[in-house]
C-alpha positions in Angstrom: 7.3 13.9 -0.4 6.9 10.4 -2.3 3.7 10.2 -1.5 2.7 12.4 -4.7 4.6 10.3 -7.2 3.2 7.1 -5.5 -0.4 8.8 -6.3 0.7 9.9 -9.9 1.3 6.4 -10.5 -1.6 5.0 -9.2 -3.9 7.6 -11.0 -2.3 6.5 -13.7 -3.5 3.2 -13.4 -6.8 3.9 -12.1 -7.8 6.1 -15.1 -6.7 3.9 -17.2 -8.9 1.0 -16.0 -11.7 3.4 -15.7 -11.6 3.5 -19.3 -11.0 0.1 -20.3 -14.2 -0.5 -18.5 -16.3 2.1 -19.3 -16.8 3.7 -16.2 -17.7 6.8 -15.2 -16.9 7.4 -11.6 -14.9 5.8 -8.7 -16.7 6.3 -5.4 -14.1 3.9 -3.2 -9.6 3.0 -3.4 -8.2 0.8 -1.5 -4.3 0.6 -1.6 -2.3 -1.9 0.2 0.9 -0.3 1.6 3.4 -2.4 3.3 4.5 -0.5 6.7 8.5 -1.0 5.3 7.8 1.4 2.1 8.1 4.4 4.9 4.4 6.0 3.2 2.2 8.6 5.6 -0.9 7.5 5.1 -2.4 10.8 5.2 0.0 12.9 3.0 -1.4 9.6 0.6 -5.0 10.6 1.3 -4.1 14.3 0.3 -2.3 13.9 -2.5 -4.9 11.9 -3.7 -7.8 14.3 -3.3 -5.4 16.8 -5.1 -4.6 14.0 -8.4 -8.5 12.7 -8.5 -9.8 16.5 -9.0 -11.4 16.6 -12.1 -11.2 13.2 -13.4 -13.3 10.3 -12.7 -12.1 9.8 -9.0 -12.9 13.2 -8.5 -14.7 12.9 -4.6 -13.6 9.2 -4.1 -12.6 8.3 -0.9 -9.0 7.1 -0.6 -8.8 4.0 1.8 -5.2 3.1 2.9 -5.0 -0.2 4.6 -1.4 -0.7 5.9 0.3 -4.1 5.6 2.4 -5.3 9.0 6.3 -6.5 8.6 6.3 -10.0 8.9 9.5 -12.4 8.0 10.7 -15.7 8.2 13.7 -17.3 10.4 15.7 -19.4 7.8 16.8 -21.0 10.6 14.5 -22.4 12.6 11.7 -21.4 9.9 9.2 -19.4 12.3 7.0 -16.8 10.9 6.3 -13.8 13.0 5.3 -10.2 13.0 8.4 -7.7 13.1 7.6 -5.0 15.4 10.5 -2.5 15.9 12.0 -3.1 13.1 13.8 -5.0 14.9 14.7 -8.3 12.6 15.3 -11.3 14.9 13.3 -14.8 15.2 10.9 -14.5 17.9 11.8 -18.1 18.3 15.5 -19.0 18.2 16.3 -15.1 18.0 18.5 -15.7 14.3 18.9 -12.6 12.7 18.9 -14.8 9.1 15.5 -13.0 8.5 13.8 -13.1 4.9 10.8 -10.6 4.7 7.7 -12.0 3.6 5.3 -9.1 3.8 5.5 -5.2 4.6 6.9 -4.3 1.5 3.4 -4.0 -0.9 2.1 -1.0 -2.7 -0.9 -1.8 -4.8 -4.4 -0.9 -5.7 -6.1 -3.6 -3.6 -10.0 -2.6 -5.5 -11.8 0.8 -6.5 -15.7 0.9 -6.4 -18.0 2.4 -8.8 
């Protein structure tokens, strides 16, 4: 399972902006995962709850907003939503596909 090295990372990070800005606790997450980095969303949630024990995220609620493929034809230049995973132009059906999104993993914000 990934997802708990994904969340060691991101605890990581977390508690150590927590402390660069003095606070105390996190009530609210939000991580951006792009659907291409192949995360369950809730195995994330639970190996969150599991990392936050104790520290300063301790209760916070993990919210994990999933980013949709999308890519660009670099032929005809069409952006589109890649469903399927299947990588042609919904336009001129190329398969010369660059992706442009899907691929993200990043604390989006955390609330205090």
């Amino acid at each position: 399972m990934h997802e708990a090295s994904i969340v060691s990372g991101l605890m990581a990070i977390l508690l150590d902006q927590a402390a660069k800005h003095a606070v105390e606790h996190i009530r609210r997450v939000t991580v951006k995962v792009g659907r291409l980095r192949s995360v369950e969303p809730r195995a994330l949630v639970g190996c969150f709850e599991m990392f936050a024990e104790g520290t300063v995220a301790d209760g916070a609620e993990l919210v994990v907003e999933t980013v949709p493929i999308r890519g660009r034809c670099e032929d005809c230049g069409e952006e589109f939503e890649i469903s399927g995973f299947v990588f042609r132009c919904s336009r001129c059906q190329g398969s010369r596909i660059t992706v442009i999104s899907g691929e993200e993993l990043y604390i989006d914000n955390f609330e205090t």
